[in-house]
C-alpha positions in Angstrom: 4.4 17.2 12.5 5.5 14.1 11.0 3.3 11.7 8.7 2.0 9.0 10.3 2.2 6.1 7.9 0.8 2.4 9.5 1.3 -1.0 7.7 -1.1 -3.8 9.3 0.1 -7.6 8.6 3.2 -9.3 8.9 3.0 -12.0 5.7 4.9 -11.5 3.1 2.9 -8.5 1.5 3.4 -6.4 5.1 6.9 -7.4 6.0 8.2 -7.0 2.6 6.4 -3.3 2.3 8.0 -2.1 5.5 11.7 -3.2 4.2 10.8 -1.1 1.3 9.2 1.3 3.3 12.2 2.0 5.7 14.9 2.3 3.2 12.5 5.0 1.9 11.9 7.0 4.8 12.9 10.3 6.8 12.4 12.4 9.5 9.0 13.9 8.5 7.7 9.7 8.2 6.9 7.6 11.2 5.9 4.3 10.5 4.1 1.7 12.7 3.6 -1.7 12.0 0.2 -3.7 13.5 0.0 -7.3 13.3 -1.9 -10.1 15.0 1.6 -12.1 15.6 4.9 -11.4 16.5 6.8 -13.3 13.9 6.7 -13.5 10.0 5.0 -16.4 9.2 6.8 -18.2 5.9 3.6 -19.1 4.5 4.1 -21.0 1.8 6.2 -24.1 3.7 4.4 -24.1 6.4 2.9 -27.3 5.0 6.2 -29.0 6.1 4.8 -28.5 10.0 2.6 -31.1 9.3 5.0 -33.8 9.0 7.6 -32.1 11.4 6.6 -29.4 14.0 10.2 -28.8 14.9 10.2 -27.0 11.5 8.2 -23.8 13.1 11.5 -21.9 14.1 12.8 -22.1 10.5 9.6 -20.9 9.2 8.7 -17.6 11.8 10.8 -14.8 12.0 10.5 -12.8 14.8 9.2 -8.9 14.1 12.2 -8.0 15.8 14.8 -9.0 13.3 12.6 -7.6 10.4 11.8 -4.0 11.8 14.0 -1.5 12.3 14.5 0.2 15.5 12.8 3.5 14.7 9.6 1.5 13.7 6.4 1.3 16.1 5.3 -2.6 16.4 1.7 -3.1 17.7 0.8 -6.6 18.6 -2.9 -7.1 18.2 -6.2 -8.2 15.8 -7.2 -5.4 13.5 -10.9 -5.3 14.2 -11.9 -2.1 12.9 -10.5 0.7 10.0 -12.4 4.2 10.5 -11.2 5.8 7.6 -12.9 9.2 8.2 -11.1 9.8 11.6 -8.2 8.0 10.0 -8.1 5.4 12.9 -7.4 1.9 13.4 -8.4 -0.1 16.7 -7.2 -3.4 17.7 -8.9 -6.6 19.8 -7.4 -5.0 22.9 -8.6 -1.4 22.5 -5.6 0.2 21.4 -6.1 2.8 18.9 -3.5 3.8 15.8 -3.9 7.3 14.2 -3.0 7.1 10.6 -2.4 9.3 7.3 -1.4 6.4 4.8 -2.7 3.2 5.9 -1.4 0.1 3.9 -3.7 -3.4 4.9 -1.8 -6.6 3.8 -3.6 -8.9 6.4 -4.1 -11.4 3.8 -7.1 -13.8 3.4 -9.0 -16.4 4.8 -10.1 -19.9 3.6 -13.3 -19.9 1.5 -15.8 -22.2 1.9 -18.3 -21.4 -0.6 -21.7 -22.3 1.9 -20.6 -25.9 1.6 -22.7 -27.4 4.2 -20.7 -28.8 7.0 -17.6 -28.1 5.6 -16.3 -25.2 7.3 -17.4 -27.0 11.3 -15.4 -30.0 10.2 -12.6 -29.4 7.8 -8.9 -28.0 8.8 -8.2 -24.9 7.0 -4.2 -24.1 6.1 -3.8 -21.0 6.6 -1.8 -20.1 10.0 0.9 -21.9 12.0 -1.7 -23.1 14.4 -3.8 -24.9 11.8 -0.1 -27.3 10.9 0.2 -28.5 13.9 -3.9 -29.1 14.4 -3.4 -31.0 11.3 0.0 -33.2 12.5 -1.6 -33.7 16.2 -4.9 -34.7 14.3 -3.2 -36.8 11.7 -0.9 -38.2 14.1 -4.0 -39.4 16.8 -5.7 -40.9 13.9 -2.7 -43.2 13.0 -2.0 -44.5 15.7 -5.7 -45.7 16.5 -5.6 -47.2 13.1 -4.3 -50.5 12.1 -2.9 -51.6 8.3 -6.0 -53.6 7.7 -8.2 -50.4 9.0 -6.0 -47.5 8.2 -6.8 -43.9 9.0 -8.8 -41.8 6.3 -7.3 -38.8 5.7 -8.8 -36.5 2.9 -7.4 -33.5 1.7 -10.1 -31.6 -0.5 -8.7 -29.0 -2.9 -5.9 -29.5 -5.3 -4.6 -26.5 -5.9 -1.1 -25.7 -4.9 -1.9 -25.9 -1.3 -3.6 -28.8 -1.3 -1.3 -30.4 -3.5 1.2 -29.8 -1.0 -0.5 -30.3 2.2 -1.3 -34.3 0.7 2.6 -34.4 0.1 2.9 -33.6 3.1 0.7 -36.5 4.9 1.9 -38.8 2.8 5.9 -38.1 3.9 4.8 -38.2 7.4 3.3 -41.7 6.7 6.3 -43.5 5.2 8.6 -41.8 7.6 6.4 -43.0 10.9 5.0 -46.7 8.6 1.7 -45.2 9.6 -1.2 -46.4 8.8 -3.0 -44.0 6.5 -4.7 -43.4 3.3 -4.4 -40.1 1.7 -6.9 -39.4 -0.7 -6.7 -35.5 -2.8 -10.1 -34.4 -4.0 -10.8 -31.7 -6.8 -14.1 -30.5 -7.9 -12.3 -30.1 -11.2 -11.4 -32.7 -13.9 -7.2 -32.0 -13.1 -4.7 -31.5 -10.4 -3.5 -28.0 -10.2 -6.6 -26.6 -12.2 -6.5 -23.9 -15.0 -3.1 -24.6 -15.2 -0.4 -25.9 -18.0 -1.3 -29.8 -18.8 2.4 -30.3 -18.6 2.9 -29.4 -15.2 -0.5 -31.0 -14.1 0.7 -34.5 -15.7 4.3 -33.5 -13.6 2.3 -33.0 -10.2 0.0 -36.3 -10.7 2.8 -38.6 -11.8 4.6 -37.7 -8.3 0.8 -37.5 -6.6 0.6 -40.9 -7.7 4.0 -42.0 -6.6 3.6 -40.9 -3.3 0.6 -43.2 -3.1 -1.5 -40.6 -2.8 -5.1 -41.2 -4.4 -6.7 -38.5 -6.8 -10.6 -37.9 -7.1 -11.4 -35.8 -9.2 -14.2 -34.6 -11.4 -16.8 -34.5 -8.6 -17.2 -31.5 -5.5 -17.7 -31.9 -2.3 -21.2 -31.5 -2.1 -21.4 -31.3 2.1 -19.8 -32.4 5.1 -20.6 -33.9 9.0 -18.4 -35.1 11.6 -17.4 -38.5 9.9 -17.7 -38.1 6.5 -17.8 -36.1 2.9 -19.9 -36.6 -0.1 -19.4 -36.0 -3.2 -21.5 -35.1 -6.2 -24.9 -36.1 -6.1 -28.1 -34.4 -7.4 -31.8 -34.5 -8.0 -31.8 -38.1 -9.3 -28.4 -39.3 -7.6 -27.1 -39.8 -4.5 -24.2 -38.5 -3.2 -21.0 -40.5 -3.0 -20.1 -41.1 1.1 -16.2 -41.2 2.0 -15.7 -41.7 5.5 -12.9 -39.7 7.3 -10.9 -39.9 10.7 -9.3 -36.3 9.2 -10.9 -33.5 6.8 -7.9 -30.9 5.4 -10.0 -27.7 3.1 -8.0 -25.9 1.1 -10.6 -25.2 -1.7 -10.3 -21.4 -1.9 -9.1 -18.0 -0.6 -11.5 -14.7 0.6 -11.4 -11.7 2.3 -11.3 -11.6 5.9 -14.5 -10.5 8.5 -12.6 -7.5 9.4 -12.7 -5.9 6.4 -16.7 -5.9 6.1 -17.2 -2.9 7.6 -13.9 -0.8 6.2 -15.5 1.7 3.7 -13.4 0.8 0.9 -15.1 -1.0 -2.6 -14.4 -4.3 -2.0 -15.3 -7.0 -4.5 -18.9 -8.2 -3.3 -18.1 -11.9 -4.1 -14.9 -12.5 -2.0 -14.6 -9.2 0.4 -11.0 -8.5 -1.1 -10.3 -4.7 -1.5 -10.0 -3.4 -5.1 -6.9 -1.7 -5.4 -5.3 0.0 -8.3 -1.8 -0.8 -9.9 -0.3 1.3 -7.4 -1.7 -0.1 -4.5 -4.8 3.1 -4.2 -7.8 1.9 -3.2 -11.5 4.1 -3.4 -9.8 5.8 -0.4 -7.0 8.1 -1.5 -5.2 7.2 2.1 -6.0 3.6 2.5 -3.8 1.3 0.3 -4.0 -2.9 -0.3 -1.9 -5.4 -1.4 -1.1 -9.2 -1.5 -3.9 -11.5 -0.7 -6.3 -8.9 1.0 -6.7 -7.1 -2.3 -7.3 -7.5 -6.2 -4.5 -5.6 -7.6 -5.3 -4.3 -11.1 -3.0 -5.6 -13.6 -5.3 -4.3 -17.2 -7.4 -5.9 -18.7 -9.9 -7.2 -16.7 -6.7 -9.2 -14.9 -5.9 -8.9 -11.3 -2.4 -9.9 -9.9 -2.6 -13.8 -8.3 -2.4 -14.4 -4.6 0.7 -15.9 -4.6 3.8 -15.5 -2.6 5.6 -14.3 -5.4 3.0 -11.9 -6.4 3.4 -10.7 -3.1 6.8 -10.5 -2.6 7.0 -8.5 -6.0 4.4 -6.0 -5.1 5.8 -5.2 -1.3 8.8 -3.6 -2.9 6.6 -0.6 -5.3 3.9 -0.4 -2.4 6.6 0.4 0.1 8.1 3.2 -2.0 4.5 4.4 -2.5 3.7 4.9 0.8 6.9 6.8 1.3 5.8 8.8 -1.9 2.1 9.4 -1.0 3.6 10.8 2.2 5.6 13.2 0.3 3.3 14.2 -2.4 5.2 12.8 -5.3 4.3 10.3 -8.1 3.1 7.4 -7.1 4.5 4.0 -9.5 2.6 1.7 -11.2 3.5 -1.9 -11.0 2.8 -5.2 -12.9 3.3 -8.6 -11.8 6.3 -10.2 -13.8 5.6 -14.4 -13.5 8.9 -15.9 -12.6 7.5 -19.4 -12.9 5.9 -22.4 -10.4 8.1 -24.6 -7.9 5.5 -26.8 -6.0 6.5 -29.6 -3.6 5.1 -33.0 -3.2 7.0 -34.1 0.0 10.5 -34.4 -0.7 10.0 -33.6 -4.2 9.6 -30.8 -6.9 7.7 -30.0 -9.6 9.4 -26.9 -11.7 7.5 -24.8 -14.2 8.7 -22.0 -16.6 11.0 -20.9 -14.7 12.4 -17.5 -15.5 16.4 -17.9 -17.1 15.6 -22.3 -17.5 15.2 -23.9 -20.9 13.2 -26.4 -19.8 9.4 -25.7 -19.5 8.9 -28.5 -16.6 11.0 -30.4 -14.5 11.9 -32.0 -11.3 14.4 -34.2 -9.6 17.2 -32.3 -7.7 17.2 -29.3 -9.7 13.6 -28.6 -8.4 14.0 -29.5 -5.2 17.1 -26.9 -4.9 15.3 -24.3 -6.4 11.9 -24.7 -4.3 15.1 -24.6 -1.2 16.5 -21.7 -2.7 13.6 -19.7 -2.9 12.2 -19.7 0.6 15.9 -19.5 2.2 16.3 -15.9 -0.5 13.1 -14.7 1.6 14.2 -15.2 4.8 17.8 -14.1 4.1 15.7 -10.8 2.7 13.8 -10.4 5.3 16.0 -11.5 8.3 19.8 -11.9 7.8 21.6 -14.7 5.5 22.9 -16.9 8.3 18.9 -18.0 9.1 18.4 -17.8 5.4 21.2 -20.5 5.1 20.0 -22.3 8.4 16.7 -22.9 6.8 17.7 -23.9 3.8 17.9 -28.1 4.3 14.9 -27.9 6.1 12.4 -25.9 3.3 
């Protein structure tokens, strides 16, 4: 009887593990893939939906052209991992047997208890959520006028948020809408806990963009028309109004993965996984944004893209391996640097092979092109790696 290996999630953690997977596999290894959605979502410019939504076929892939033909695809929601029976079951009923299970669902937004916030605020996390955010953005613009312009905060300056303001700002100047973009971060920087250098790069073109920075204050609650800021026993909050609330203030595990009997980290519900991808189960394996890969020290790997994309490649061969009883690998995220976008420009950061610690202009731009169209050429074909490439 063959092993029955299942991968569940199509980001960049799944899809990438089963194009490892399948150049790994035989006859004795059946593989099924489970995910919510059709399509590979490129994650990391979907951002550019909000200023364009006819960007969305550049950015999903469809299953199809990802899988090959002797994979199993299961459309559905994950909604519950029984890892005695070894048995998954999805929103619909339908039940997957397993005897390696890989979960790369990803995350959801966090919203730390934040009164309000989570009722009111976009999150960024989906397809869906861009074009909430461009219909929302757009209806607010055009009841605004110059001398009234539409409020649109963006709270959370981390790279998503960084890009999401980019984003709305872009869409402004290209429509001479009338909007105010305003970034907020708990934190006394842009792009927190990160090199000053790039941080100074990211707020010069912030700033440019006529995009307003707050920082050094956290959102201390939210209601339908406004956010506050700061505030305490013997202060008042500050009040800033808002016609549209973007929150991309943090990442955590999602509901789904409550009641899977794997150690999970008790703060953010992410599964704990070794360097090789085991978890506390010797059948169940994690990766990407779903888990905290142990990197030594105390470290985990970051829930980035790249990390992602890095990790998909040794977990794929180890699930091919576990199957066959052999060795699994280790593996140890190698950082290759930081491309962010702020609109129509770059910020680059230690990039891997550069001399230059941090940079933009054209160079940037190309690279942050160049690395989303090298994904989707991987994970698709090169023609719609080469068809995206003007619009990333």
């Amino acid at each position: 009887m063959s092993t029955q290996v299942v991968v569940v999630g199509s980001g960049y953690a799944g899809s990438g593990a089963i194009k490892s997977l399948e150049a790994e596999i035989d006859d004795e290894i059946d593989v099924t893939w489970i995910s919510e959605h059709d399509y590979h979502l490129v994650l990391h410019e979907v951002h550019r939906v909000i200023r364009d939504p006819s960007i969305e076929s550049k950015i999903t892939i469809p299953i199809e052209e990802i899988k090959s033909r002797s994979t199993r695809f299961v459309q559905g929601r994950v909604v519950d991992v029984d890892v005695e029976d070894r048995r998954i079951e999805t929103d619909d009923g339908t039940t997957v047997d397993y005897d390696y299970l890989l979960l790369a669902i990803g995350s959801t937004t966090a919203f730390f208890g934040i009164e309000g916030l989570k009722e009111n605020a976009h999150q960024l996390k989906c397809l869906e959520d861009a074009r909430a955010i461009h219909d929302d953005v757009r209806a607010a613009a055009s009841e605004a006028t110059q001398s009234e312009p539409a409020q649109v905060l963006v709270g959370g300056a981390g790279l998503s948020g960084i890009q999401t303001a980019g984003e709305i700002a872009e869409y402004r100047d290209k429509h001479r809408a009338p909007i105010d973009v305003k970034l907020i971060e708990g934190l006394e920087e842009v792009f927190p806990g990160n090199d000053p250098e790039i941080q100074g790069a990211l707020r010069k073109r912030l700033e440019e963009a006529d995009i307003e920075i707050l920082t050094g204050d956290f959102i201390s609650r939210a209601d339908e028309e406004s956010v506050y800021l700061g505030g305490g026993e013997e202060e008042e909050p500050e009040e800033l109004p808002y016609d549209v609330l973007v929150w991309t203030g943090g990442i955590t595990g999602h509901e789904e993965l409550e009641n899977v009997d794997v150690e999970k980290d008790d703060r953010s519900n992410r599964v704990v996984a070794n360097s090789d991808f085991t978890t506390s189960d010797d059948r169940v394996f994690a990766i990407g944004d779903t888990a905290l890969v142990e990197q030594g020290s105390d470290e985990v790997a970051p829930p980035t893209a790249q990390a992602a994309w890095q990790a998909a490649e040794v977990a794929g061969e180890n699930l091919a391996r576990a199957a066959r009883g052999a060795p699994l690998k280790t593996w140890h995220h190698d950082d290759k640097g930081t491309v962010i976008s702020v609109g129509e420009r770059a910020v680059a950061h230690d990039v891997a092979g550069v001399p230059i610690s941090t940079f933009g202009g054209p160079g940037a731009k190309i690279l942050k092109k160049g690395i989303a169209s090298r994904w989707i050429a991987k994970v698709s074909s090169t023609g719609r790696g080469v068809s995206a490439f003007g619009d990333m």
